[in-house]
MARGULO-86797 format. One record per residue (C-alpha): residue number from 1; x, y, z; residue in three letters. Coordinates in Angstrom, 1 decimal. Layout:
! residues N
- NUM;X;Y;Z;ala
...
//
This chain:
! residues 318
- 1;41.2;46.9;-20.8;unk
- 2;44.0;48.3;-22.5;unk
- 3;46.6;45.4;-22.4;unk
- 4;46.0;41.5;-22.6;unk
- 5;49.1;39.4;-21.7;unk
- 6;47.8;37.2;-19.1;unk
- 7;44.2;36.1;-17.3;unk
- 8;45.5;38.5;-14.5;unk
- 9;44.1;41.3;-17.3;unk
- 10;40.6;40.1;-17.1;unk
- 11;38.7;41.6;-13.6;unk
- 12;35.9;39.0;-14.1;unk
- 13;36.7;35.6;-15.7;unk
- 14;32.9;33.7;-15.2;unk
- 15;31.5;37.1;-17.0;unk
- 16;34.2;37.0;-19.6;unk
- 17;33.0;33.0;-19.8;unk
- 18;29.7;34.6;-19.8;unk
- 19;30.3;37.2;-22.8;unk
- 20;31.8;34.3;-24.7;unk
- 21;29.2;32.2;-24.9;unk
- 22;27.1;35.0;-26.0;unk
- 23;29.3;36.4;-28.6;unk
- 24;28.8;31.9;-29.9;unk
- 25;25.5;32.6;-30.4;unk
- 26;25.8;35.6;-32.8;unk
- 27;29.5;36.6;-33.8;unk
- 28;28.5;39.7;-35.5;unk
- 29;26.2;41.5;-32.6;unk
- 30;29.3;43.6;-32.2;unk
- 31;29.9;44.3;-35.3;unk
- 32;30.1;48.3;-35.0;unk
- 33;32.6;48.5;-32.0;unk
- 34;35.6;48.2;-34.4;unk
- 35;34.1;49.8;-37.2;unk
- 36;36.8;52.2;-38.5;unk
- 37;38.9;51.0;-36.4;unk
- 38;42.6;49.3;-37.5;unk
- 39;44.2;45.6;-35.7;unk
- 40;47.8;45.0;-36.7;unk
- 41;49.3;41.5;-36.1;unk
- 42;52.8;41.1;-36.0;unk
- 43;54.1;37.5;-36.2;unk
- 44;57.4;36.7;-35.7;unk
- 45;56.6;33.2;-35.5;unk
- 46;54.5;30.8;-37.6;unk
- 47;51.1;30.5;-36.9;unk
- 48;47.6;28.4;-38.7;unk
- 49;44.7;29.1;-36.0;unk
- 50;45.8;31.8;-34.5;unk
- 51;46.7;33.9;-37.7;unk
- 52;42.8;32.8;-38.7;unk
- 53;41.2;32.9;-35.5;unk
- 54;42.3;36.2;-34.8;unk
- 55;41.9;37.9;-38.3;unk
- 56;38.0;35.9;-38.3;unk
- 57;37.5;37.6;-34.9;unk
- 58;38.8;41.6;-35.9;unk
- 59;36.0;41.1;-38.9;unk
- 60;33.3;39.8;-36.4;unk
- 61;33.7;43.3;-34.7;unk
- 62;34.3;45.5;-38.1;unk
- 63;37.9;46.0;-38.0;unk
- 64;40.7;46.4;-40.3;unk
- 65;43.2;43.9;-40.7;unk
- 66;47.1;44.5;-41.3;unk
- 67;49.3;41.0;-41.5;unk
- 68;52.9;41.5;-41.0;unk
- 69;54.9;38.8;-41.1;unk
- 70;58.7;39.9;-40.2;unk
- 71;60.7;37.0;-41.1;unk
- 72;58.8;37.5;-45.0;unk
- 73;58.1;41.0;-46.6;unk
- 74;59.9;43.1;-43.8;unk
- 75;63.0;44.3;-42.7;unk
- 76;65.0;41.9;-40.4;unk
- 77;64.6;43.3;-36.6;unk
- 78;67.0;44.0;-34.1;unk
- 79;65.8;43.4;-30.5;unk
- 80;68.9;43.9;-28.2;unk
- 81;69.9;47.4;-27.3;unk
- 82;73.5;48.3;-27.5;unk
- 83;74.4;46.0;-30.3;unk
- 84;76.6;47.8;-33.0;unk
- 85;74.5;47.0;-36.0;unk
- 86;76.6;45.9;-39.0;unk
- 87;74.8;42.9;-39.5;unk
- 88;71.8;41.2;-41.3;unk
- 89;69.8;43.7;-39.2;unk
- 90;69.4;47.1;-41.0;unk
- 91;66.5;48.2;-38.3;unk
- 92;66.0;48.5;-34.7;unk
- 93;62.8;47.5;-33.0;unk
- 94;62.6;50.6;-30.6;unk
- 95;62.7;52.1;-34.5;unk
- 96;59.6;50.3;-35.9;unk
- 97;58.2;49.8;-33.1;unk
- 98;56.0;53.4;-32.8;unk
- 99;55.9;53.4;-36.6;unk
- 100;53.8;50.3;-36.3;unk
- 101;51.7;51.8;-33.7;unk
- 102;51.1;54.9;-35.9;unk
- 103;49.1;52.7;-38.7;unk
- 104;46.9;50.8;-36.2;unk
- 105;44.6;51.4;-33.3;unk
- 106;45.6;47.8;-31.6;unk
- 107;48.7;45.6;-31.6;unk
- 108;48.4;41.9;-31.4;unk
- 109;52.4;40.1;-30.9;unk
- 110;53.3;36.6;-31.6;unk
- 111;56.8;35.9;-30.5;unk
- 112;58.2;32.4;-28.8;unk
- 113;60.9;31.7;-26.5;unk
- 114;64.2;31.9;-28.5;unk
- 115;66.0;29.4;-25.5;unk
- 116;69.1;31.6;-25.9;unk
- 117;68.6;32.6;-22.3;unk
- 118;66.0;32.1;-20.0;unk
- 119;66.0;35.7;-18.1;unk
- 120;65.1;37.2;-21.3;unk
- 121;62.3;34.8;-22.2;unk
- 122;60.9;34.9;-19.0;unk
- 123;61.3;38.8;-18.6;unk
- 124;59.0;39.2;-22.3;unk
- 125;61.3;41.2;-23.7;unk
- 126;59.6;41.3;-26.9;unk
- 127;56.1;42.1;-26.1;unk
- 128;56.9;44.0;-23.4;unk
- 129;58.9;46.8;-25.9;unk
- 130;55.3;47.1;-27.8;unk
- 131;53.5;47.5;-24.7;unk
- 132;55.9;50.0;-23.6;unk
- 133;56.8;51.9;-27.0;unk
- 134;54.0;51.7;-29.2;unk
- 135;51.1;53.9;-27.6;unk
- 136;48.3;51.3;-28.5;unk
- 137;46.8;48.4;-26.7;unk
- 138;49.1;45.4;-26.7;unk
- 139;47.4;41.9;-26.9;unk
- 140;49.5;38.6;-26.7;unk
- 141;49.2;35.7;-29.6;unk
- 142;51.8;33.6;-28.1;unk
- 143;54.5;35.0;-25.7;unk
- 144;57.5;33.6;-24.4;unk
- 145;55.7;32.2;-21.7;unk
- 146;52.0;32.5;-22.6;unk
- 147;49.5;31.9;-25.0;unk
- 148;46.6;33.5;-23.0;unk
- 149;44.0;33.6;-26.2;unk
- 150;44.4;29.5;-26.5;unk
- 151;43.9;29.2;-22.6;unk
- 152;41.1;31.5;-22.3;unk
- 153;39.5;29.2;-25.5;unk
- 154;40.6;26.3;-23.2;unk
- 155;38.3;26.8;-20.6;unk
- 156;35.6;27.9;-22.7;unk
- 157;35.6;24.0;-24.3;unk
- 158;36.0;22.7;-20.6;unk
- 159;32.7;24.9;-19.6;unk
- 160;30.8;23.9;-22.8;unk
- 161;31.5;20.1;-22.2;unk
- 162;31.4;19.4;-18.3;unk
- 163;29.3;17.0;-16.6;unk
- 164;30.0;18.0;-13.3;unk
- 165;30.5;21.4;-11.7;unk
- 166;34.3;20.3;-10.7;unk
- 167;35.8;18.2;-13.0;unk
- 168;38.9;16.9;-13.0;unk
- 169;41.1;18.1;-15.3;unk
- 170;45.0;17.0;-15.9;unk
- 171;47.4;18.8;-18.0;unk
- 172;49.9;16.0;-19.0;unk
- 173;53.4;16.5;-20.7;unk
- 174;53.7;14.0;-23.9;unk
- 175;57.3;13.1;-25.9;unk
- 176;58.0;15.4;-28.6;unk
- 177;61.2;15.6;-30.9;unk
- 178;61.6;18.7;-30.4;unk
- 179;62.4;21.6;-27.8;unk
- 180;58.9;23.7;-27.0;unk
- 181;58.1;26.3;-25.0;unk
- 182;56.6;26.3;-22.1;unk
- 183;54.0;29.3;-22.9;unk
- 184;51.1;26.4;-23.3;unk
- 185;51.5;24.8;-20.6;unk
- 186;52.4;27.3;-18.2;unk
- 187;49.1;29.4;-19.4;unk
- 188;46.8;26.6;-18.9;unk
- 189;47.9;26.0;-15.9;unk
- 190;47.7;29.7;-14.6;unk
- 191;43.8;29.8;-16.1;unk
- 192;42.8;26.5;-14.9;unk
- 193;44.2;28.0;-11.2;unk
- 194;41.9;30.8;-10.8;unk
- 195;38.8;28.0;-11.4;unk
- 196;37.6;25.3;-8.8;unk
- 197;38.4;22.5;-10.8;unk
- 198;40.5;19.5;-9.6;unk
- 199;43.5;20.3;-11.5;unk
- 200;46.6;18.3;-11.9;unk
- 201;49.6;18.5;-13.6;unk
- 202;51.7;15.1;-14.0;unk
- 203;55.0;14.8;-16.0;unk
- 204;58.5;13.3;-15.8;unk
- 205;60.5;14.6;-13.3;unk
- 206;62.8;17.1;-14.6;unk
- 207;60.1;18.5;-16.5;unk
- 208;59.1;21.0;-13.8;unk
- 209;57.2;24.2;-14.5;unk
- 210;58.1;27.1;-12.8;unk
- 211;57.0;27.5;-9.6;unk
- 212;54.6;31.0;-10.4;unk
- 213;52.5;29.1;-13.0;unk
- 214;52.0;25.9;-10.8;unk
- 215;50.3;27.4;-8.1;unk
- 216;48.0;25.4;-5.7;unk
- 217;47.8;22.4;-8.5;unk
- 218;48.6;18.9;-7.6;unk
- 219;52.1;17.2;-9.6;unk
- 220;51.9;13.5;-9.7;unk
- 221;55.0;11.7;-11.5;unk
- 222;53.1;8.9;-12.0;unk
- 223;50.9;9.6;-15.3;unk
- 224;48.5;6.5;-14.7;unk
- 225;47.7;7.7;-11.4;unk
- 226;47.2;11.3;-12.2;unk
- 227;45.0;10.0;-15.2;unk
- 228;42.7;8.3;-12.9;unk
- 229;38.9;9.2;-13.0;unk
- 230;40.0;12.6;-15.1;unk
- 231;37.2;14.5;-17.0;unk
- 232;39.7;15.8;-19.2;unk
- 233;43.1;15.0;-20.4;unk
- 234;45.7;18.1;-22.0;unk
- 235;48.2;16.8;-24.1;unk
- 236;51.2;18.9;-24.3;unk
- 237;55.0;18.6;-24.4;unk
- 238;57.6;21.4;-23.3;unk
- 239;61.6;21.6;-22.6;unk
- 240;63.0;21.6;-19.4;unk
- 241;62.3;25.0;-17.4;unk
- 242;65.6;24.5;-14.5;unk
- 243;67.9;26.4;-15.3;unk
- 244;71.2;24.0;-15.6;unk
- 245;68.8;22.4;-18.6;unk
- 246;66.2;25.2;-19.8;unk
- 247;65.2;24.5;-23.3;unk
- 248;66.8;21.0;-23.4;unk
- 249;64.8;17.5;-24.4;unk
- 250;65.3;15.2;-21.6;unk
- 251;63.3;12.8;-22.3;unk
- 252;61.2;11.1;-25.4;unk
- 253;59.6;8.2;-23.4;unk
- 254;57.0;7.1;-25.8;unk
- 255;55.4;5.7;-22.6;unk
- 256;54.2;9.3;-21.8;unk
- 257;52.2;9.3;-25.6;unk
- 258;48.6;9.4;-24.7;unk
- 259;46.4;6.1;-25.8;unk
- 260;43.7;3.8;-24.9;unk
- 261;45.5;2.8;-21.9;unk
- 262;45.9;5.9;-20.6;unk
- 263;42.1;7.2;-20.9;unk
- 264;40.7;3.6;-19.8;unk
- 265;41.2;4.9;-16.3;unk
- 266;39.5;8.2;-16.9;unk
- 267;36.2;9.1;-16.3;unk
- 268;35.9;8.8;-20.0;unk
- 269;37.8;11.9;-20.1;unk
- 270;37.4;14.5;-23.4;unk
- 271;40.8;15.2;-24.9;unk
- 272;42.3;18.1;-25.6;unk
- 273;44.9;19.4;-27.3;unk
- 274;45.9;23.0;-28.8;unk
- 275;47.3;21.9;-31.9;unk
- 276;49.4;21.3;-34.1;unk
- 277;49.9;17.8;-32.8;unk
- 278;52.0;14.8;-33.8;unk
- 279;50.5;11.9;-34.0;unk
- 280;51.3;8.5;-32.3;unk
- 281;54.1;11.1;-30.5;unk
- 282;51.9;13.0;-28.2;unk
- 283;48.7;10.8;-28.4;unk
- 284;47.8;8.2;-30.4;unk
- 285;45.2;8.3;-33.7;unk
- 286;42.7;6.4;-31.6;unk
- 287;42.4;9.1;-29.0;unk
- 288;42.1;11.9;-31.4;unk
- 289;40.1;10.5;-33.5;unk
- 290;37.4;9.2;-31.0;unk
- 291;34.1;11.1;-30.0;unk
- 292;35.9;12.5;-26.8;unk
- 293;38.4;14.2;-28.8;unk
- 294;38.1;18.5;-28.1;unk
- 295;40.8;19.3;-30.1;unk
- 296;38.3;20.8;-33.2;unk
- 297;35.7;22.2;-31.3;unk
- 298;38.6;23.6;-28.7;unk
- 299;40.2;25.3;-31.8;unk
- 300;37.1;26.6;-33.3;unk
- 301;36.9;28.6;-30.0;unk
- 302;40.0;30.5;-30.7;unk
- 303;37.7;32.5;-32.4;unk
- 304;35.7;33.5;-29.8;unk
- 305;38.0;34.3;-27.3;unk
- 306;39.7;36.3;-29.7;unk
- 307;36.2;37.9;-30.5;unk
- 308;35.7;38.3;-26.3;unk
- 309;39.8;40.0;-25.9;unk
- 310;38.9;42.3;-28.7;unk
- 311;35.8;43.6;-27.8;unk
- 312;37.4;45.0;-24.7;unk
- 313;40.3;46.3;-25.9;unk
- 314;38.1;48.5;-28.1;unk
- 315;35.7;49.7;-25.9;unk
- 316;38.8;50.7;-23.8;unk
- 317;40.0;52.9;-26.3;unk
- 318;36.9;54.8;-25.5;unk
//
């Protein structure tokens, strides 16, 4: 594999499933595959498990680890080309770009959507300029509009914790005060698409995703109805994807907050959620903090998935 962007990188999803589950049972069984061998991860945007999970999985397989933050310790990037630079930006990223990729062997990218316009957001103009300028394998740790390491951890927790062979699972948006991405969402959606699971996305209308993550899932408006005789529930709130409102709040309707009433007409549903989550905005301290609550168990995966992406970007450089 020599890029990871998308579950559209992965040739066999059950044996990556597969791999994962072994790589659970002893992390360090492929320890000498990145022996010698140098991860760099570039954050241009915060990150707790991803930051940890990531770094934790590079060790698992031997690797060296380089952190670079660039809004702390580096110099402030330019990303547009043909801007006169007499700014607060003394350095290009088509610049630092294949300087970074001369200290590493792989290249991991976290970068959001900025919501200053959708073409480029949806385009990937940041991790795209890695993939394209920096000679090394390019792995995604939250895109503009995908977070394919959380998703593949996803459905890891949803194959751990199944009682049927089909469950139902509903990706629900929840109120948040303020504008998110769509990368979560839209990447659970395009994993839980190339399953058999009964998959359903409900939300307000407005709330939309675009049309290319969606796919074959069933939207219901009506959250109660989606909800009903669900296996599990995912949390998660985004801005508006149309354009005439992309990256706007259009609604806080604190009846969308997941609770007791909501997961009374489950099929005592597990929750999930991939974190950080405000409480009592997206669901309610009763929900998380019951047994059916994923959300630490669905996070400890990080790891592996991270471990499983890895693995095979390595033995591509082969």
């Amino acid at each position: 594999m020599k890029k990871f962007t998308s579950v559209n990188d992965l040739t066999d999803i059950k044996s990556a499933v597969q791999e994962a589950f072994e790589i659970k049972k002893n992390r360090f069984k492929y320890v000498e595959v990145g022996r010698n061998k140098t991860l760099l991860m570039i954050f241009f945007n915060s990150s707790l498990r991803t930051r940890l999970s990531t770094q934790k999985a590079a060790l698992n397989l031997g690797m060296n680890v380089i952190v670079l933050d660039i809004n702390q310790g580096a110099w402030q990037l330019e990303t547009n080309r043909g801007v006169i630079m007499d700014g607060d930006k003394p350095e290009h990223l088509l610049e630092a770009i294949p300087v970074m990729g001369c200290y590493c062997d792989i290249i991991g990218v976290r970068s959001f959507a900025q919501f200053k316009s959708k073409e480029e957001d949806y385009n990937e103009v940041i991790i795209n300029q890695f993939i394209k300028y920096s000679g090394r394998p390019v792995f995604s740790m939250e895109a503009a509009t995908r977070h394919p390491l959380q998703s593949f951890a996803d459905l890891i927790t949803i194959e751990e914790y199944k009682k049927t062979e089909k469950p139902k699972v509903v990706l629900s948006w929840a109120p948040h005060p303020k504008s998110l991405p769509q990368a979560v969402p839209n990447s659970f959606a395009e994993w839980m698409n190339v399953t058999d699971y009964d998959f359903v996305i409900t939300h307000p209308e407005g709330y939309e995703l675009d049309p290319m993550f969606v796919g074959q899932a069933k939207v219901e408006y009506n959250q109660m109805k989606a909800f009903e005789g669900a296996d599990f529930i995912y949390a998660k709130n985004w801005a508006a994807y149309r354009d005439e409102h992309y990256g706007k709040i259009l609604s806080t309707d604190r009846s969308w907050t997941v609770g007791k009433e909501q997961m009374s007409v489950t099929n005592n549903a597990y929750f999930m959620h991939c974190l950080p989550v405000r409480r009592n905005m997206i669901v309610t301290d009763e929900v998380i903090e019951s047994p059916q609550s994923l959300v630490i168990p669905e996070a400890a995966n990080r790891e592996i998935s991270a471990t499983v992406i890895l693995k095979k970007l390595l033995e591509g450089l082969e």
